[in-house]
C-alpha positions in Angstrom: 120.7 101.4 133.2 120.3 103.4 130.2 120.6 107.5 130.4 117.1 109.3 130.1 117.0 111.3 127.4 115.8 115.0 127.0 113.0 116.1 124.9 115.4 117.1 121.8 116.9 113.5 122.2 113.7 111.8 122.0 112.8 113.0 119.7 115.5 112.9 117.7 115.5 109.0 118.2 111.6 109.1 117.4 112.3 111.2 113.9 115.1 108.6 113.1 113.4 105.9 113.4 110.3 106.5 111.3 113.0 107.6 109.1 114.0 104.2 109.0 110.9 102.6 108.4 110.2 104.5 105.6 113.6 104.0 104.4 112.5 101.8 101.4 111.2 102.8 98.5 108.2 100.1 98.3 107.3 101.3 101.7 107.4 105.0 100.1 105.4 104.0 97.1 102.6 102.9 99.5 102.8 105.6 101.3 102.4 107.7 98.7 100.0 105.9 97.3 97.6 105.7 100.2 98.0 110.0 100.5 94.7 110.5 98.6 92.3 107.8 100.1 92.1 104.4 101.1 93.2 101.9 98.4 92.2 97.9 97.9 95.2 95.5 98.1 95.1 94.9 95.0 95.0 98.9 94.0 97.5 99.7 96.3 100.0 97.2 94.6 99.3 98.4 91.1 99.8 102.0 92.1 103.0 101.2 94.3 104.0 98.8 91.8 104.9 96.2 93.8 103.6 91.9 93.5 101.4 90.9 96.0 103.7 89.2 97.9 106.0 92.4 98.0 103.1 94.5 99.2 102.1 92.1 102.0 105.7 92.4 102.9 106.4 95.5 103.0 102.7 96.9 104.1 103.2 94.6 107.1 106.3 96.4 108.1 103.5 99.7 108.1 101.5 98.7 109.9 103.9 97.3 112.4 105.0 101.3 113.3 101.5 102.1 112.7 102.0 104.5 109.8 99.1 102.4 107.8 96.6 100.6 108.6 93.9 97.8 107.1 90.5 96.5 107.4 88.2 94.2 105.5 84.8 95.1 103.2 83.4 92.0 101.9 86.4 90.2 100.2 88.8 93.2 100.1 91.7 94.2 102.2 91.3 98.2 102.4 94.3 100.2 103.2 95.0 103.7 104.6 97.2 106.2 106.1 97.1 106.3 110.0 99.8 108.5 111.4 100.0 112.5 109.9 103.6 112.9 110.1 103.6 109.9 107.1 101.0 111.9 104.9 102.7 114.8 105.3 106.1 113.3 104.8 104.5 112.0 101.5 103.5 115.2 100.3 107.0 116.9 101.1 108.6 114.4 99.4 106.4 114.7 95.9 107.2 118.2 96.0 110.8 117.4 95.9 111.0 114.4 93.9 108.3 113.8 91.9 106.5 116.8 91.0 106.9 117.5 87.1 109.2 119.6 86.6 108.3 123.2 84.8 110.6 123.6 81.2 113.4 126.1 82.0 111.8 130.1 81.2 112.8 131.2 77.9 114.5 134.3 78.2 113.3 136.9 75.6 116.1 137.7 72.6 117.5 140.9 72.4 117.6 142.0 68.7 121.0 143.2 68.0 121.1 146.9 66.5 123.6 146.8 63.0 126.7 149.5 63.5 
């Protein structure tokens, strides 16, 4: 019989293992791909660069912990984001690894006064 865990436990073991979905960097690029708005298949694996074959791979993984999701319109697969802690995840990690990053401040010179 297995222990029950306390709140701080679960979720501990809920945190680690979206963690380890995620854990891949196609999975990422979909993720952060989808942050704006729902994406075609074919969209999606252009902006996560990934083949299609890759994509369906990885996307299936997704939707499998339910962090995207996917419906048909006509002939297209349309994806999206579907759980909030992924989005903001997504956003988090732009800010810390993929936002441009600002050229160092030039400091201003000091003229030097002659003796």
């Amino acid at each position: 019989m297995m222990p029950l865990l306390d709140p701080q436990d679960e979720s501990a073991e809920r945190a680690a293992g979206f963690l380890k979905t995620i854990a891949h960097p196609g999975r990422l690029r979909i993720i952060c791909a989808l942050i704006e708005r729902e994406l075609s298949a074919s969209e999606l694996a252009r902006q996560s660069h990934l083949s299609a074959p890759a994509l369906s791979q990885q996307a299936a993984i997704l939707e499998t912990h339910e962090l995207i999701g996917r419906r048909r319109e006509g002939r297209s697969m349309l994806y999206r984001l579907l759980a909030p802690e992924a989005k903001a995840l997504a956003v988090l990690m732009y800010r810390l690894f993929c936002k441009p990053i600002a050229p160092p401040a030039r400091r201003p010179t000091r003229k030097r006064s002659k003796p």
